[in-house]
N, C-alpha and C positions, 0 to 999 in steps of 0.2 A: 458768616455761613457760606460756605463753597457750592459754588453752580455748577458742578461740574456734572457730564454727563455719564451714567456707566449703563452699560449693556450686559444683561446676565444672557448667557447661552447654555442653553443644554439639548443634547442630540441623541436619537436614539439613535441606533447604526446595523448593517447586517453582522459587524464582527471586529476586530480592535482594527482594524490595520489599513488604510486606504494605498498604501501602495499596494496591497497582497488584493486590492480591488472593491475592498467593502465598501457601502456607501450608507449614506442616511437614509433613514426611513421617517423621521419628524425630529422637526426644528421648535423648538421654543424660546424665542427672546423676551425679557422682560424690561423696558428702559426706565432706570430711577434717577433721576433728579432731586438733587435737595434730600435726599433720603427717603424719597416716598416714590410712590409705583407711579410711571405718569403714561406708559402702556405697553401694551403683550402684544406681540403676534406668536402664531402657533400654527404650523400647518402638516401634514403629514406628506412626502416626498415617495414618489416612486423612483424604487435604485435600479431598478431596469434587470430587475433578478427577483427570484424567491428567496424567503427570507428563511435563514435559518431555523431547524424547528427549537434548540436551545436559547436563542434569541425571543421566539416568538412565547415559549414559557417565560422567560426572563420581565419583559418588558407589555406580553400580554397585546402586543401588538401582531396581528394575523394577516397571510395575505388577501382577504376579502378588504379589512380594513383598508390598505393602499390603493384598493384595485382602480378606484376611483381619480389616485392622486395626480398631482402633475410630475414632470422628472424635476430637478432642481433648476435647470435653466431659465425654468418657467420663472422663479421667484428668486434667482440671484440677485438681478439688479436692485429689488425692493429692501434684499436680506445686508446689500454692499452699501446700502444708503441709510440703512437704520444704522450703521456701525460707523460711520462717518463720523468724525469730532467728540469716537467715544472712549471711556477703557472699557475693553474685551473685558469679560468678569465669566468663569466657570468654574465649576468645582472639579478636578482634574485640568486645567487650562489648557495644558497641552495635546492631550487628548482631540479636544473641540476645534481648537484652532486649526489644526495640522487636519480634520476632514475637510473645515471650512476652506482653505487658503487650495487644498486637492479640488473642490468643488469651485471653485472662484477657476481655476486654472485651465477647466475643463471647458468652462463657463465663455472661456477666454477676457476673462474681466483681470484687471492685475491682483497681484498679494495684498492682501491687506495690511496695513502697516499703523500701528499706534501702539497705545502701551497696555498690560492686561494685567489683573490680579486674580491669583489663583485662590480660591478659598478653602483649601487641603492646606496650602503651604502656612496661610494665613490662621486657619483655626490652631494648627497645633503650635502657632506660635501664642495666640493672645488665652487658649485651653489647654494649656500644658498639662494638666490634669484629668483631661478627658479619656472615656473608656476608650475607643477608638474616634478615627476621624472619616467613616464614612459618612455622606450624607442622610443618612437614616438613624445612624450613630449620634450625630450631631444636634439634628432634627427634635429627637426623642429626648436628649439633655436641655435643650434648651426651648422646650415647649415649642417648635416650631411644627406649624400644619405641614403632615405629608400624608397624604391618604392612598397615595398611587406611585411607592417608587420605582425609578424606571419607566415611568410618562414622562415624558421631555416638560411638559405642562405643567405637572405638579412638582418635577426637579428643578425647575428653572424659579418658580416663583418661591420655592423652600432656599433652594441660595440665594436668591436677591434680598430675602427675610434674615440671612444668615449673614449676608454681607452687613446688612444694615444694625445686625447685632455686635458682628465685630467692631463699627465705626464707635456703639456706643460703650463697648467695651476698652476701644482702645482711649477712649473720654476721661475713662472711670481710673484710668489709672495715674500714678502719680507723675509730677512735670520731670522729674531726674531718668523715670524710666523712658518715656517716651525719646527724652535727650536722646539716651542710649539706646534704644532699640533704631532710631533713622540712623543715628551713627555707623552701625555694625550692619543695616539692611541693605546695602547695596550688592552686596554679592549673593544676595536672594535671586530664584529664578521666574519672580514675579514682580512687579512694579509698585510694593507695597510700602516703599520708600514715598513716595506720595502721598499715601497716609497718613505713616507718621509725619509729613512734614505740615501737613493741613491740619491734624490734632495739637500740633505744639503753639498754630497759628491761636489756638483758640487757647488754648491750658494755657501759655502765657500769660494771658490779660487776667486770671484769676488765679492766684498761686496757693489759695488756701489748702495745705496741703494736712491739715489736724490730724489724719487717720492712719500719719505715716511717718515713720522715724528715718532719717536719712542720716546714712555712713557712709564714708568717701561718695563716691555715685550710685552708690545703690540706693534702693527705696526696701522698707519695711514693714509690714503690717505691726500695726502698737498692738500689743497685749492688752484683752480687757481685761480687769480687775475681776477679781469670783466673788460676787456677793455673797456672801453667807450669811444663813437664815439663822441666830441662834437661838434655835428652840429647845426645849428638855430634850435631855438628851434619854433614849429609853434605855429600857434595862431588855435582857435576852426574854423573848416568851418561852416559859419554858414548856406549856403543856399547849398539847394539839390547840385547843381550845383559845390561848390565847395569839397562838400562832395563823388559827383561821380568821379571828378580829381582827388583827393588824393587817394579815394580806387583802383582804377580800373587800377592805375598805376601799383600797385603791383600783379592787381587780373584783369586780362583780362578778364577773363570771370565773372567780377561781375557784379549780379544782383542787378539790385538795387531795395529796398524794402522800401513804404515809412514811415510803421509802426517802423522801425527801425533805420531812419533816427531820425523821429517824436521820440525815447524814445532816443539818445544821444540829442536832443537838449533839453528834458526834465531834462535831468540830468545832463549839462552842466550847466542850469539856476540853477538848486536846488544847485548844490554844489557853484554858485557865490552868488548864498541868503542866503546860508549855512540855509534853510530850509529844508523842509522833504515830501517824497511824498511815494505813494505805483503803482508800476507799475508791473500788468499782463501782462507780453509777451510771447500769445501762442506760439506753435511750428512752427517757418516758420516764427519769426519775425526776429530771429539771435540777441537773448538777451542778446547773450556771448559779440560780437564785440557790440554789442547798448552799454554796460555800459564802455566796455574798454579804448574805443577810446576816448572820452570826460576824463575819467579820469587819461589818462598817459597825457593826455596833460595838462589837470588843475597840477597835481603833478608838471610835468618839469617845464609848466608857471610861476605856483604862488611859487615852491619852498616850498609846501607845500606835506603831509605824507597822501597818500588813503589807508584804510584799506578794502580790500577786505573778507567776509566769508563768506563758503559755507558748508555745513549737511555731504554731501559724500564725501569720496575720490576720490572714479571716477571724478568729478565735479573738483576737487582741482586739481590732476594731470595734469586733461583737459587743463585746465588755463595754468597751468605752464608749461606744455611743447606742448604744442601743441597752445595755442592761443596768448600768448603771444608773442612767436619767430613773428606769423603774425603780428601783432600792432607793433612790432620793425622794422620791413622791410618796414612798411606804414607810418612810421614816420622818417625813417632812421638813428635812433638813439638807443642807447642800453642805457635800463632800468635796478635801479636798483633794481631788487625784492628780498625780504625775504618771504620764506616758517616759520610759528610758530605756532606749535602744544601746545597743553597742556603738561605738565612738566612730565606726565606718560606715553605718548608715546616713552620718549628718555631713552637710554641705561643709566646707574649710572655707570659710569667704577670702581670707587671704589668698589660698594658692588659685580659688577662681579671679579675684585679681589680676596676679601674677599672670596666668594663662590668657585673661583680656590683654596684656601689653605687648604680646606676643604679636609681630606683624601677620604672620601668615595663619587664617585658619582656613580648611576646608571647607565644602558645600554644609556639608554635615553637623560640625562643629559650628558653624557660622548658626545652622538652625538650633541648637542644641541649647547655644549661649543666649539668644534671643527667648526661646523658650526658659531657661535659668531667669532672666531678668526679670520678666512676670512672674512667674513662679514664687519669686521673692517678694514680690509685694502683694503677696498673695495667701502664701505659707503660716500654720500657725505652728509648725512642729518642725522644719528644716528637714524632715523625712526623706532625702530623695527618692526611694520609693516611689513618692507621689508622684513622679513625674513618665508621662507616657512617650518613651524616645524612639529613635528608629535605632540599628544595632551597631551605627559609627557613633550617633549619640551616645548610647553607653559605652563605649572608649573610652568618650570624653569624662566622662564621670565618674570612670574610676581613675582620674588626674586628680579629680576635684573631691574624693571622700576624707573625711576628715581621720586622721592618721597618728596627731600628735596635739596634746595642749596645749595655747597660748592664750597671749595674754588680750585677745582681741575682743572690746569691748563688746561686740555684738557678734556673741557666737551661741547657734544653737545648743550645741551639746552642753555646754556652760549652762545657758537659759533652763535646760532640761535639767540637770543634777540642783541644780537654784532651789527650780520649782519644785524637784523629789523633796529636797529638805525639809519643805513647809509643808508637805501634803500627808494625807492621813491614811491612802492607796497607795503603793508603788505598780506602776500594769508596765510589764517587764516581760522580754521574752526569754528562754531559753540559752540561748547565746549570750546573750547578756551578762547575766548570772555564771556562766562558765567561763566568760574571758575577762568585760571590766570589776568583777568580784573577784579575782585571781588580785587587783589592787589593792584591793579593801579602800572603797571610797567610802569617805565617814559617813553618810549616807544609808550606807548598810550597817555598819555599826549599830544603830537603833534599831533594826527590826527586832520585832518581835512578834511578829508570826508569817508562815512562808504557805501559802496555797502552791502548791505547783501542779497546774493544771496538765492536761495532755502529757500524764509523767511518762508514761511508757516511750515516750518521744524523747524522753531527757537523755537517752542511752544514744540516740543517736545524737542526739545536742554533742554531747560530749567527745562523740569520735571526731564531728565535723570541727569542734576548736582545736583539737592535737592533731589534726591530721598538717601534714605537708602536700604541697600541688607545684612540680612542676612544668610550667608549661614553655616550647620551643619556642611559639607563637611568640609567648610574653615576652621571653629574656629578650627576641631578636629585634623590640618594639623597642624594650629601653636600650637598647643599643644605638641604633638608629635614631633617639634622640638627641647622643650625646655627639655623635659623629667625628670627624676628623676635618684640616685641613682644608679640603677638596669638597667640604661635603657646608651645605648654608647651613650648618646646624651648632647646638649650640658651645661646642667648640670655638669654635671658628669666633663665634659672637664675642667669648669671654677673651680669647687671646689677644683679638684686636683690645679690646675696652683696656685690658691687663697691662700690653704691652708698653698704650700709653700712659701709663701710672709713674712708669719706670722703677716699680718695686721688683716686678719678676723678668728676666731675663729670657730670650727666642730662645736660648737652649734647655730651658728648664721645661718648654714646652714640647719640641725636641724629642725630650725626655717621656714626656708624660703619654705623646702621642702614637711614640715607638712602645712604650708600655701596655698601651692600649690594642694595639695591632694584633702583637703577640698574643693577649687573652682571646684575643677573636680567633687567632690561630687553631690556639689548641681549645677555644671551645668547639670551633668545627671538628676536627680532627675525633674531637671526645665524644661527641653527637655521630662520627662517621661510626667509631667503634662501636657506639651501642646500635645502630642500624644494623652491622654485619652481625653483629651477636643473635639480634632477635632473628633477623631471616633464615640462618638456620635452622630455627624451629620450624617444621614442616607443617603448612595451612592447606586444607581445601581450595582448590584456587579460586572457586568464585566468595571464598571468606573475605573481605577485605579489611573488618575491623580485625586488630590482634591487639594478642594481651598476652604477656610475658613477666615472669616474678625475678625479680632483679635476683636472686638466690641463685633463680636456675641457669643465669645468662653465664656467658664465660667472660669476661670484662676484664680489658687492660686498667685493672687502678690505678697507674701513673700515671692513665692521662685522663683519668678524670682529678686527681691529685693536683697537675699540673696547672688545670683550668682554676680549682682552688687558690694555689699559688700565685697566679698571675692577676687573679682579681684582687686578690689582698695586696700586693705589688703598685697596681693601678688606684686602688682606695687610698694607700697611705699617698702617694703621690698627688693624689686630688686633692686631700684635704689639704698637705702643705701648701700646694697652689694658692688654695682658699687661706690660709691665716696669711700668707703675704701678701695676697689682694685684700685680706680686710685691713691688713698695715696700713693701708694708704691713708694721709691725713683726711682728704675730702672724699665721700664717696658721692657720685652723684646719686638721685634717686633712680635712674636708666639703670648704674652699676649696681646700686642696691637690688635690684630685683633680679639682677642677670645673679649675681653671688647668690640669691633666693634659693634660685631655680637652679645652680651647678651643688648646692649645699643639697637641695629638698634630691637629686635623682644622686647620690652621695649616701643619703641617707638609704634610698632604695636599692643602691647594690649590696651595702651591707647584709637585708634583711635577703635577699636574693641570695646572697654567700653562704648565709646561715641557713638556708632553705638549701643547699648544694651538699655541704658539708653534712647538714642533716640524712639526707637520702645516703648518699654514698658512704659515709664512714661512721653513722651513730646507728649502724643495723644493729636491733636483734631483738629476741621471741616474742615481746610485747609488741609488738609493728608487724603489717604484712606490707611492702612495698613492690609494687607492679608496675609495669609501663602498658602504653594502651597506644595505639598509631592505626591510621588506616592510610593503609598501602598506596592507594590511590596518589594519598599526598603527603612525600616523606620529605625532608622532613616536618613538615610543616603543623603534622597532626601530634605531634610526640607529644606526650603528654605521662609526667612518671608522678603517684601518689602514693603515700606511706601515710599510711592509718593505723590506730592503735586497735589493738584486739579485745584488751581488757580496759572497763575504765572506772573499773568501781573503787582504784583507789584513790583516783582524781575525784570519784563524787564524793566519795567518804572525808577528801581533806576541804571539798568546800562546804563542807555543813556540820564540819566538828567544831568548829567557830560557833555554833548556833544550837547544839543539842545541849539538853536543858537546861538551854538559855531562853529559848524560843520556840512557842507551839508550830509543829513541821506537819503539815498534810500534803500527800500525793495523791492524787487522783483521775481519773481515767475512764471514758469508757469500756477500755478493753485494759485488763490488770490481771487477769487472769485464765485459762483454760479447764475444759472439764480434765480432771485427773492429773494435775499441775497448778496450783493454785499460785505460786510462790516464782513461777517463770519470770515474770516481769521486776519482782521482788530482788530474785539473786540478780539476773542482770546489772541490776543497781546498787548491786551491795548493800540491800536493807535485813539488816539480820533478822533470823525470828522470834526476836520478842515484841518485832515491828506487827502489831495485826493488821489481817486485811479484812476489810467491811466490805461483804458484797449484796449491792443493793438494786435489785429490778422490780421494773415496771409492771404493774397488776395485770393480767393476762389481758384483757379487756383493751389496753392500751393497743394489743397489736392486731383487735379482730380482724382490720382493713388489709392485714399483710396475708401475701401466702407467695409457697415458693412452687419455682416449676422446676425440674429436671428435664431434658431433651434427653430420650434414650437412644434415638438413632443417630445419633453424631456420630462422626470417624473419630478412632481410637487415638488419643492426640499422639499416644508415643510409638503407634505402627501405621502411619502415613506420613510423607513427607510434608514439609510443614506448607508447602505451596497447597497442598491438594485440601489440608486443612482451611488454611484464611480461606481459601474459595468456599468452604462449609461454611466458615464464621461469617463472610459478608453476605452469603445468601441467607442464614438464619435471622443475624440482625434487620436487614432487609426486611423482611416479612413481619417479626415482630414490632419494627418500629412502625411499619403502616398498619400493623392490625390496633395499636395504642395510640396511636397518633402522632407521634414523640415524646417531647416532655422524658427522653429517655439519656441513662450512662449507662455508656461502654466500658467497661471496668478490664485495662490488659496490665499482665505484668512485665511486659516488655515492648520497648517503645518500637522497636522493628516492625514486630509483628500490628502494633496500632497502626504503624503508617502505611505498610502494605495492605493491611485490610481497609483506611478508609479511602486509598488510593481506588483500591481493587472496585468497592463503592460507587467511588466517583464515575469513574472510567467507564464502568456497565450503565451508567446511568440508573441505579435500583432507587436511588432516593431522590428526583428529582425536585420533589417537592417540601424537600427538607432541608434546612438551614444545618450542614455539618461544624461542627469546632472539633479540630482533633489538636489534642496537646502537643508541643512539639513541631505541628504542621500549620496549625495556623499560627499568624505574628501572635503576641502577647503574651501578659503572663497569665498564672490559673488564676488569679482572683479575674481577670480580665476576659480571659473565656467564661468564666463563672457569668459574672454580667451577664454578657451578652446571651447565655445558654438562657437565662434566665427572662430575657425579651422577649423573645420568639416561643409561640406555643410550639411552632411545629420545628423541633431544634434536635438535635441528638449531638450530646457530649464525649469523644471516647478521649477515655485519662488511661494514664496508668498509674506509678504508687505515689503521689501526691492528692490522686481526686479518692484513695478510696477510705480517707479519712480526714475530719478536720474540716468540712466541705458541710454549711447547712443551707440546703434547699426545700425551706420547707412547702405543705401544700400541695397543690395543684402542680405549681413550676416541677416536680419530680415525681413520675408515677411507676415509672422501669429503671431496674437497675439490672442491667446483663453480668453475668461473670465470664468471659471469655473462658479461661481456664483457671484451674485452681491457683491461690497466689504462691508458689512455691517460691522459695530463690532460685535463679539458675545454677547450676553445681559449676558453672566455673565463672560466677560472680570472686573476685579475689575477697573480699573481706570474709564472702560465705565459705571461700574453699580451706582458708587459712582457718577459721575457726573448727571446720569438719577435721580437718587435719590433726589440729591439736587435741580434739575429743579422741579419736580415734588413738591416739597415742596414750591417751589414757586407758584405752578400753572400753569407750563409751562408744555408743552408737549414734550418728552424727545424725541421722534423719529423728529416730525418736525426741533426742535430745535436743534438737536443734531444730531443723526445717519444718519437719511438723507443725511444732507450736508455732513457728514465726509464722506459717500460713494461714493456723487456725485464729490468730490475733488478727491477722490480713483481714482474713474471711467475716470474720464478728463486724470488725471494720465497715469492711463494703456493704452489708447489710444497717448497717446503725445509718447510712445514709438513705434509708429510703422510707420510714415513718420515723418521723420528727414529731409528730404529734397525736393524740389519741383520735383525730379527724380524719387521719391522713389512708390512703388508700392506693398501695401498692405491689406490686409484684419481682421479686427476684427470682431470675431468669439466670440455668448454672448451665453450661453449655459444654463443660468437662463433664464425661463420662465417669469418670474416677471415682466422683463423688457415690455413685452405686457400685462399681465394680470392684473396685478397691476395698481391701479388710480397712484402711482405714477411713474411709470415707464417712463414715458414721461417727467419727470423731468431729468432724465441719458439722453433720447435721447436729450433732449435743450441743455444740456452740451457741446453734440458734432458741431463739425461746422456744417454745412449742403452738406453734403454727401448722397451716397445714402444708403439706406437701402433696404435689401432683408430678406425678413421672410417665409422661406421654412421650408417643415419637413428636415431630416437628409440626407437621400439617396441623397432628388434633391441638398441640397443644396452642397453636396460634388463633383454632376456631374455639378454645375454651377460655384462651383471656381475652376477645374481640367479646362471646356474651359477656364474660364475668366486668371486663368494665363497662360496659354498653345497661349493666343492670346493678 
């Protein structure tokens, strides 16, 4: 057991910056020996100024509280001697240090010098999975006491808790990881190389490692076994009656609902016809248990394979942990399910490997990889999803997705299709199903019955698998990989290794290198041309994003031909390279991985070509392909995508394999419109012999709900849009503090969210409110999701990702604002291409088009705000349109029939402050 000393510090301060003059206003040390508390000091510090008043809401520190204090002088010497023979330990370290070392200076005491560990750098290495890595963040996941964040007191003694957790965390993990985590931690900017070397002192002496499967150097969590219960197996209940026995057994207090009753015995007959149906089941029908229960029982009965797919994650997760465990309790039998992603969500352990042997990684990559290593002995699904990175981290990881199968004995994706085999569930998303179904993995070969949950989403699944993404950024990354000569890259690496094989010869490289030159030539050159093309087109000058349809551009094609040409030129010359370096009799394993890694970025200019070739020479009417750059930074933002228009013949060819072969249900909350019933239908190419079942909730379900119209809002499409967000952030403004929070902000454009919660910020209207705005804050939506979800006093603004797919049920959600109607924008490219084509038909693009996709939007944003018949909330429309407009009464048929209040702003803030207040 190590005696070592560490000193936790936390500092409240007047402002970030002590050169710009800020100073501390209270210090709290905490010293732990042996891993327990052995004592605190805590004083509070006069900085010889008033404290700022956004500090003093912050930290709840005032200046009466100081008035009494001493200046720092007073308690330097006492604060330089507690930190004698210790490690520095803060959550931010650098932060802390760098007032300290200002205040020591001032003090005229010298710098302080020893070693420190930062517990930011250190959680998101041994918590790779965590929501975030604030100290409250952290705090909250791992049961640690903080009652006061932002007391130096209560922060000081929550990290030293927090330290002492990572110590026994880094215990828990296996003796291969820790190898490797001191191995790779020295280029850490914390001294947590110490650490691991004091953990390996002890994991040594006891190597039992039972709970961990080891390959090359990695550690792996062991798969447990699925006990299975086998009990009788039951038959469908067919009538209410026995249907309210079985649930209510498990669920006392089940409600019973007969819209939800009525779609399992819908989907019980479809999947015995092995026909096909389309069912809308509003909020309040309990669509999740309606499809479940019919189908773990058809699985067990018939000994037949259900494939379940769903758009989100949240949706997927839901299922999986949370809905299933119920249908096991109410059947009394354990199921067996498989989770299977597409083959680029899962880790490639090889080419992470590969990427370990590599001498140089950056700051970033260094944390990334150290993060990966836990993660793996940690992981029961290879998801990387699951891991929480910063945005050089995600670089790295898209090195490391898995891309190709091999034969590596310990690969996720493998483990995944394994376990689909055997399992009686398949919980599959979207994407999935459109790309590795395009193989026909035998796997899907046995299904026989297909839920496809969140179908209306399936339309967009389908554009985003045929779509093409150019990006500048990217090509100019794997370029810069492969480098030349002149350049430490891996060039240079293999030439050496090659040369002394003496299979390939200096000129052949020569060759290879002058080949290479050239493609970069005239890709500049072909990137200069489509520059001058677009600027042509005359912008507002303060517009900076631009978007341009490759149709309209005027484009030298020979030299994007050219670019073509010289990559394919460059390909065939690599790979030759590559079969006369694998001639060699011996390879060593250094060259085996160097040929790895010139084969694996080989492989990716290919698919890179066929991405080139695609844009530029395989155009026409199925595809709208556009470029998008913002000005600012060219080229650097270019960014060209070609999407398909139609795709209902790509859906029609994946499920003609499976029509009556296999019961097919789609369903949706939103499936339909008033006076269109069949919108989301043709989309999908579901002919009409397909029916649709539309199933809602008892009126009763939504007493708690009612809607407000704002009638004095500016007219959104006769004011400029500035004069407007200044309406929207004072609106929201008010309504969020007349509710308290607990509120979404619901925009359909991500501009207008970030200048209005900018606009927010800056006035200071919410100070007392935890903002997440999508986009603006780090993280992803499930990750704002969380944390929206901690915070009573929270307000979430999304835009088209939060206003579907998203369950907050309860209390955690009681407002949902509409900024404006969800319209598309008319010069969205995939929206303008498809108005286009209508219009050429002689169709009307708003009726036919924008409309309904708004009124589906609309239904959407609304279905997140009563989840439950308990639930008690208000949707807040803040578009005018909604009354002014002849169509605006089409949004209101949408909703159930609730009430509606159409007030100006003031009353309407003083009528939801009584109406939740009672």
């Amino acid at each position: 057991m190590e005696h070592q000393k560490y000193v936790i510090v936390d500092l409240e301060t007047t402002g970030h910056s002590p050169k710009e003059g800020d100073r501390i206003i209270q210090i709290s040390m905490v010293t732990m020996k042996n891993w327990e508390v052995k004592d605190t000091f805590t004083t509070f510090v006069h900085p010889g100024r008033s404290i700022p008043v956004f500090i003093q809401d912050l930290t709840n520190i005032s200046d009466q509280d100081i008035q009494d204090a001493l200046p720092f002088e007073h308690y330097s010497e006492q604060i330089y001697s507690i930190l004698q023979d210790a490690i520095f330990v803060a959550h931010n370290v650098d932060f802390d240090l760098s007032f300290l070392q200002a205040e020591f200076e001032r003090a005229g005491l010298p710098e302080w010098r020893g070693k420190k560990i930062d517990t930011v750098e250190l959680s998101k290495i041994l918590f790779p999975m965590a929501i975030g890595y604030k100290l409250a963040d952290l705090a909250s996941d791992l049961n640690i006491p903080l009652v006061h964040a932002h007391r130096a007191d209560d922060d000081a003694m929550a990290t030293a808790l927090l330290l002492k957790k990572c110590w026994k965390e880094i215990l828990a993990l296996p003796v291969q990881t820790i190898e490797q985590l001191h191995k790779y931690s020295f280029k850490l900017k914390s001294n947590i190389s110490h650490l691991f070397f004091q953990a390996l002192q002890i994991k040594r002496k006891n190597l039992g490692e039972e709970s961990f499967i080891v390959y090359h150097q990695f550690a792996f969590k062991k798969d447990l076994p699925i006990s299975l219960q086998h009990g009788p197996i039951r038959s469908f209940p067919n009538t209410d009656e026995e249907k309210m026995e079985l649930l209510s057994k498990q669920f006392p207090n089940f409600e019973k609902r007969p819209c939800q009753f009525q779609m399992m015995d819908a989907i019980w007959e479809t999947l015995q016809r092995k026909s096909e149906i389309m069912i809308e089941a509003s909020t309040g029908v309990g669509k999740t248990l309606g499809y479940l229960l019919p189908s773990f029982i058809y699985a067990k009965q018939q000994g037949k394979k259900i494939c379940i797919s769903t758009y989100t994650s949240f949706l997927l997760e839901q299922i999986l942990y949370k809905e299933i465990p119920k249908i096991e309790q109410v059947l009394g039998t354990k199921i067996r399910v498989a989770l299977l992603k597409g083959m680029q969500n899962y880790i490639d352990i090889e080419l992470f490997e590969q990427l370990l042997k590599q001498e140089e990684h950056t700051y970033d990559e260094t944390l990334t990889i150290l993060q990966i290593l836990v993660w793996l002995s940690k992981t029961d699904t290879g998801d990387l999803s699951e891991l929480n990175l910063s945005g050089g981290g995600q670089l790295f990881i898209d090195k490391i997705r898995k891309k190709r199968r091999n034969n590596n004995p310990f690969d996720f994706y493998e483990r995944a299709i394994e376990k689909s085999k055997k399992a009686d569930i398949i919980v599959t998303n979207h994407a999935m199903l459109l790309s590795d179904l395009e193989r026909l993995e035998p796997v899907f070969h046995s299904i026989e019955g297909w839920i496809i949950d969140e179908a209306h989403q399936f339309v967009q699944a389908a554009i985003n698998r045929n779509q093409v993404v150019f990006s500048y950024a990217r090509w100019k990354y794997q370029l810069g990989q492969m480098g030349i000569t002149s350049d430490n890259g891996l060039f240079k690496s293999i030439q050496k290794a090659a040369l002394k094989s003496e299979r390939i010869s200096k000129r052949q490289f020569v060759r290879l290198e002058k080949c290479y030159l050239t493609f970069l030539d005239c890709f500049d050159r072909a990137m200069q041309t489509l520059i001058v093309a677009i600027q042509v087109q005359k912008r507002p000058q303060l517009d900076y994003k631009q978007t341009a349809f490759l149709k309209d551009l005027s484009l030298d094609r020979n030299a994007m031909k050219e670019v073509s040409s010289a990559l394919q030129n460059w390909i065939d010359l690599a790979e030759e390279l590559s079969d006369r370096f694998l001639e060699a009799k011996e390879l060593s394993a250094e060259n085996k991985m160097l040929l790895e890694r010139w084969d694996y970025w080989i492989r990716e200019w290919k698919v890179k070509l066929a991405e080139w070739d695609s844009i530029f020479f395989e155009a026409n009417d199925h595809y709208s392909i556009w470029i998008e750059l913002d000005r600012r930074h060219i080229p650097g933002s270019i960014r060209i995508y070609k999407k398909p228009l139609e795709i209902t013949e790509a859906i029609d060819r994946l499920f003609q394999l499976f029509r009556q072969k296999a019961g097919i249900i789609w369903t949706s909350g939103t499936l339909t419109i008033p006076g269109n019933e069949r919108f989301v239908a043709k989309q999908l190419g579901i002919g009409n012999h397909v029916p649709v079942l539309k199933l809602e909730a008892p009126q009763n379900y939504y007493s708690g709900a009612k809607v407000y119209i704002a009638t004095d809002m500016p007219d959104i499409q006769a004011v400029p849009q500035a004069e407007y967000i200044e309406a929207v952030a004072g609106a929201v403004s008010l309504i969020v503090q007349s509710t308290g929070g607990r509120c979404f902000v619901l925009f359909n454009s991500q501009d207008m969210l970030k200048r209005t919660a900018e606009l927010i910020e800056e006035a200071d209207l919410l100070n007392d409110y935890l903002l997440f705005a999508q986009g603006v804050t780090s993280g992803s939506r499930m990750k704002l999701l969380k944390a929206f979800k901690k915070f009573q006093r929270s307000v979430l603004f999304g835009t088209n990702s939060f206003w579907e797919g998203v369950d907050v049920p309860g209390e955690d959600l009681n407002t949902v604002i509409i900024v404006r109607l969800p319209f598309s924008s008319p010069d969205e490219p995939i929206f303008k291409a498809k108005a286009d084509k209508l219009k050429e038909k002689g169709k009307n693009a708003f009726t036919d088009l924008s409309l309904p996709e708004a009124v589906l939007r609309f239904k959407q944003g609304f279905g997140r705000l009563i989840r439950s018949s308990k639930d008690h909330g208000a949707l807040i429309v803040l578009d005018r349109r909604i009354e002014t407009k002849s169509y605006g009464k089409e949004f209101i048929q949408a909703l159930p029939d609730i009430k509606i209040e159409k007030l100006p702003l003031l009353d309407m803030v003083k009528d939801l402050q009584h109406w939740y207040n009672n």
